[in-house]
C-alpha positions in Angstrom: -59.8 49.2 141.4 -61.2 46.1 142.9 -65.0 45.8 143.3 -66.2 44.7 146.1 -70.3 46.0 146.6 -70.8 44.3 149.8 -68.3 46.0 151.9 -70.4 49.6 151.0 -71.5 51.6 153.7 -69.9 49.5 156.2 -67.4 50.4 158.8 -64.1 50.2 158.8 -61.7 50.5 162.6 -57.5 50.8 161.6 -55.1 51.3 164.4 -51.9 52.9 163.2 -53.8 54.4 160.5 -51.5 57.6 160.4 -48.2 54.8 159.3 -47.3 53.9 155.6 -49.1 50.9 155.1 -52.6 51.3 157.6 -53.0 54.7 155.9 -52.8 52.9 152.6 -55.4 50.2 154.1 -57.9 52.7 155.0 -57.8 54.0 151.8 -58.4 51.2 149.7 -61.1 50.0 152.1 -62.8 53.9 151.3 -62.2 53.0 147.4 -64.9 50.3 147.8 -67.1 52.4 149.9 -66.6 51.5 153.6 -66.8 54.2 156.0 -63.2 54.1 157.7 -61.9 55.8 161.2 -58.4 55.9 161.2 -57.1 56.0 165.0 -53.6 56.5 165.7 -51.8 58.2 168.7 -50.4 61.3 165.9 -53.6 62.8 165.4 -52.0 64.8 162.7 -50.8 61.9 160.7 -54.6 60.4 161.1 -55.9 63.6 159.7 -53.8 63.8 156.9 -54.6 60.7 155.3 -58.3 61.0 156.8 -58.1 64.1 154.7 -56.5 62.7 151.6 -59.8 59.9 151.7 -62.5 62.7 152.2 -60.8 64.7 149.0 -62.6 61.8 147.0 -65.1 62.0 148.1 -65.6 58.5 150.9 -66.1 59.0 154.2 -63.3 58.9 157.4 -62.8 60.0 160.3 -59.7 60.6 162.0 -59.7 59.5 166.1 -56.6 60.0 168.1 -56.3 56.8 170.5 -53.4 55.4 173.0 -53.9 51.6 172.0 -52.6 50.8 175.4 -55.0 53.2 177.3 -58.4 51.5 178.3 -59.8 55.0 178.6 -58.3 56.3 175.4 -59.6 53.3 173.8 -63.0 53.7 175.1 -63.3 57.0 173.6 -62.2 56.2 170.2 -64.9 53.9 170.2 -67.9 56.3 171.5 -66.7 58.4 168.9 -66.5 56.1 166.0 -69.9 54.5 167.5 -71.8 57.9 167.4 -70.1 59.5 163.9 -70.2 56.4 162.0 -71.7 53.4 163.6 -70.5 50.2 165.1 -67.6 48.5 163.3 -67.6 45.7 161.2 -63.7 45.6 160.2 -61.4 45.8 163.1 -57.8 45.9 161.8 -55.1 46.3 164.3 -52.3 47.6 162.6 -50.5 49.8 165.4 -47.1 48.0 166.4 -43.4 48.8 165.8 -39.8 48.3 167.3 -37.5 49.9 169.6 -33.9 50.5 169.0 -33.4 49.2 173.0 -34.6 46.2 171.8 -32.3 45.4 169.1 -28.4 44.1 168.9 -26.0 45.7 166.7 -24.9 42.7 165.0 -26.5 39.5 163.5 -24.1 37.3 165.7 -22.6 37.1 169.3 -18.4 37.7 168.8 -16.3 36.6 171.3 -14.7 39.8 171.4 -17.9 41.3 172.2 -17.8 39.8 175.7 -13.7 40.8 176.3 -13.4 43.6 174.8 -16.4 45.3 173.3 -16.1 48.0 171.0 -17.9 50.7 171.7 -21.6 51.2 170.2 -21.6 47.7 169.7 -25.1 46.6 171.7 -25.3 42.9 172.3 -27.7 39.9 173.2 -26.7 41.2 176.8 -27.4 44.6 176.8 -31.1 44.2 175.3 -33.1 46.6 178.0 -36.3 44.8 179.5 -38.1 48.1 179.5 -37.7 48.0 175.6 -38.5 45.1 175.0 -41.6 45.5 177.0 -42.8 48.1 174.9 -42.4 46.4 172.2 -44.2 43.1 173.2 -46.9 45.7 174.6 -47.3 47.6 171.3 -47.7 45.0 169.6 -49.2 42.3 171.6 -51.2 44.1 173.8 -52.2 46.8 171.8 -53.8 44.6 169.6 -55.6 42.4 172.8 -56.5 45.8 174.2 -58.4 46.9 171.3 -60.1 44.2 170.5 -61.7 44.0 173.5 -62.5 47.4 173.1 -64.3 47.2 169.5 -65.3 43.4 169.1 -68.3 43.3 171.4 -70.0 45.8 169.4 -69.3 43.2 166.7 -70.5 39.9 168.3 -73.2 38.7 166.2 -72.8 40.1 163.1 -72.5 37.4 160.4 -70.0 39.3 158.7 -67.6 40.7 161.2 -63.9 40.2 160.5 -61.0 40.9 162.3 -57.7 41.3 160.7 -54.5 41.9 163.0 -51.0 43.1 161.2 -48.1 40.3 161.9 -45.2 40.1 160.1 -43.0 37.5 158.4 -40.7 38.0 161.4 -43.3 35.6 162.8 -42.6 32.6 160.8 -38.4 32.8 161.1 -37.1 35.5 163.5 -35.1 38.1 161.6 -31.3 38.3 163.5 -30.9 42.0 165.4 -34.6 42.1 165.9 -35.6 39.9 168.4 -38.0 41.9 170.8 -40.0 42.4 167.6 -39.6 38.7 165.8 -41.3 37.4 169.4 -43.9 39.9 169.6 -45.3 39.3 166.1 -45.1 35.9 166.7 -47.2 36.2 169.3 -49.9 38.4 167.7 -50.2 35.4 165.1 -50.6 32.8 167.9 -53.2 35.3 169.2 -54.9 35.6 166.3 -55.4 31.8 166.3 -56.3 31.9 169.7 -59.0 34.2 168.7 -60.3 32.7 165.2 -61.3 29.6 167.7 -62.9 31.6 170.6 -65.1 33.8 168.8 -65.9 31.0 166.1 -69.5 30.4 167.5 -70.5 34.2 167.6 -69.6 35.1 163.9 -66.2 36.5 164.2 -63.7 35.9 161.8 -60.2 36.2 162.6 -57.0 36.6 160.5 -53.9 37.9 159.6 -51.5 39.4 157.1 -47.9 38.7 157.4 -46.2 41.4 155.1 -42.4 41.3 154.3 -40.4 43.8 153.5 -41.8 46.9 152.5 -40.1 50.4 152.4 -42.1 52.6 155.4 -41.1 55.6 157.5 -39.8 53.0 160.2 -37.6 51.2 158.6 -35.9 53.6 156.0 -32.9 53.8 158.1 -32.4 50.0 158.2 -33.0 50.2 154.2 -31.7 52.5 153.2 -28.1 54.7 153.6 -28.1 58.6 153.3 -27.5 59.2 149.6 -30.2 56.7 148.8 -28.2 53.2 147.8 -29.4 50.1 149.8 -27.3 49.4 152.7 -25.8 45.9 153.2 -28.7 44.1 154.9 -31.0 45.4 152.4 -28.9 43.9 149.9 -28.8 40.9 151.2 -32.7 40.9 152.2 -33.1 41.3 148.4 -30.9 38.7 147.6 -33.4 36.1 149.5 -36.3 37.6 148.1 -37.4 36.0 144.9 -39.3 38.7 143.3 -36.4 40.9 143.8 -37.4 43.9 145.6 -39.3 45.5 148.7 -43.1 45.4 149.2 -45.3 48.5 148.6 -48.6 49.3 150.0 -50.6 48.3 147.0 -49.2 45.1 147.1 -51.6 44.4 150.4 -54.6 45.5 149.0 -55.6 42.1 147.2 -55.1 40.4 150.4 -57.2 43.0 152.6 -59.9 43.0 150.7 -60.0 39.5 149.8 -60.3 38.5 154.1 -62.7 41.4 154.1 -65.1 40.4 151.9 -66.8 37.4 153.0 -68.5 36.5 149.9 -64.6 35.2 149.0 -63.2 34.9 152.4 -66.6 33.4 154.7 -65.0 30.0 155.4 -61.3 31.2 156.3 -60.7 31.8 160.0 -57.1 31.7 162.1 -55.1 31.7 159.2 -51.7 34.3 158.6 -51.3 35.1 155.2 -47.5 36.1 154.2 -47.1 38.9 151.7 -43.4 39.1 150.9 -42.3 38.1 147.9 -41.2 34.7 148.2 -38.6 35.5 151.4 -40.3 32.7 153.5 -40.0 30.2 150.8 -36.3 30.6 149.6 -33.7 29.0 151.6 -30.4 31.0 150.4 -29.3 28.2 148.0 
């Protein structure tokens, strides 16, 4: 495991910290000896990974929090505040899709608009109300917390922030586009950010991963009996390292923009962890 002595004893904040990869992030941040409070609106899946960290022995607390509840927020942070201090690390990690926000295909058919077959959900049926929870999920779940944790962070010389993006940020992914424009908008935020809280010793960045196999998109990977379905194929066909992301593969990167004694002069940067997608064009 990676060593990294100055991160001990200091706290830790993940949102979404009951999903694949934020559980996986509070636990390698626990591995070097942070104190970590994993909030997450399934206070059963926070608990379980909470308890999984506190089995060896590092300390976390488990926090159930509505990312897009001012009050709920508020809380969470009384709670972390008085069990384990003020934070130091703010990752916000909570975000996802919705299925009302995505089209069926990759591209408009004429025969969509005369004669659509049926389940077939086009450009024209997206439903604002979905795609308002996703932009809120993951746009303003991340604003919302962060001004719920970061003034408790304002002046620290070592205080980081590091928000979740994706690569759909870079090059919008076809069928996903409620999602594509909200992470692309959580890495403009994050830019926004590295400059505004520049003079009060705030760091702000962001990992982009790719494509990893989680709970959320298993059905997009993968078909019943197991074999890839056609859009995985083809995602792994434009990936250069050949396969899908897994959680460990983040953990160089986390810890690297955590620990300021590698990271102290990178601010508003979006770091993309997927295998060399974003780099091949499909020739």
């Amino acid at each position: 495991m990676f060593t990294h002595p100055i991160l001990k004893g200091r706290v830790a904040v993940i949102t979404g910290a009951g999903g694949v990869l934020c559980s996986s992030f509070a636990k390698d941040l626990a591995a070097v000896g942070m104190k970590v409070a994993l909030l997450d609106l399934r206070l059963d899946a926070a608990e379980k990974a909470a308890d999984e960290i506190k089995a060896t022995g590092a300390t976390a607390l488990a926090v159930q929090c509505d990312v897009l509840d001012g009050a709920s927020l508020e809380r969470a942070r009384e709670t972390v505040n008085s069990t384990l201090g003020t934070v130091d690390l703010l990752i916000n990690g909570a975000g996802g899709n919705h299925p009302s926000g995505t089209t069926t295909k990759d591209k408009l058919e004429l025969c969509d608009i005369s004669e659509k077959a049926q389940g077939v959900k086009t450009f024209f049926d997206l439903d604002p109300k979905g795609i308002e929870f996703v932009f809120n999920l993951n746009f303003l779940g991340t604003l919302l917390v962060t001004q719920a944790f970061a003034k408790d962070m304002i002046g620290k010389k070592h205080a980081s922030i590091i928000n979740i993006s994706s690569m759909n940020s870079y090059k919008p992914l076809t069928r996903i586009p409620a999602y594509s424009a909200a992470k692309a908008a959580v890495s403009n935020f994050t830019q926004f950010m590295a400059v505004h809280f520049s003079d009060v010793g705030l760091r702000v960045n962001a990992i982009a991963p790719g494509f990893f196999s989680t709970n959320q998109n298993k059905a997009l990977l993968y078909k019943e009996d197991g074999s890839l379905t056609p859009r995985s194929e083809k995602i792994l066909s434009h990936t250069p390292l050949g396969r899908f992301g897994v959680p460990s593969d983040l953990t160089g990167t986390l810890l690297f923009l955590s620990d300021e004694s590698y990271s102290s002069f990178l601010t508003g940067v979006i770091i993309p962890v997927d295998g060399g997608f974003s780099s091949f064009s499909g020739v």
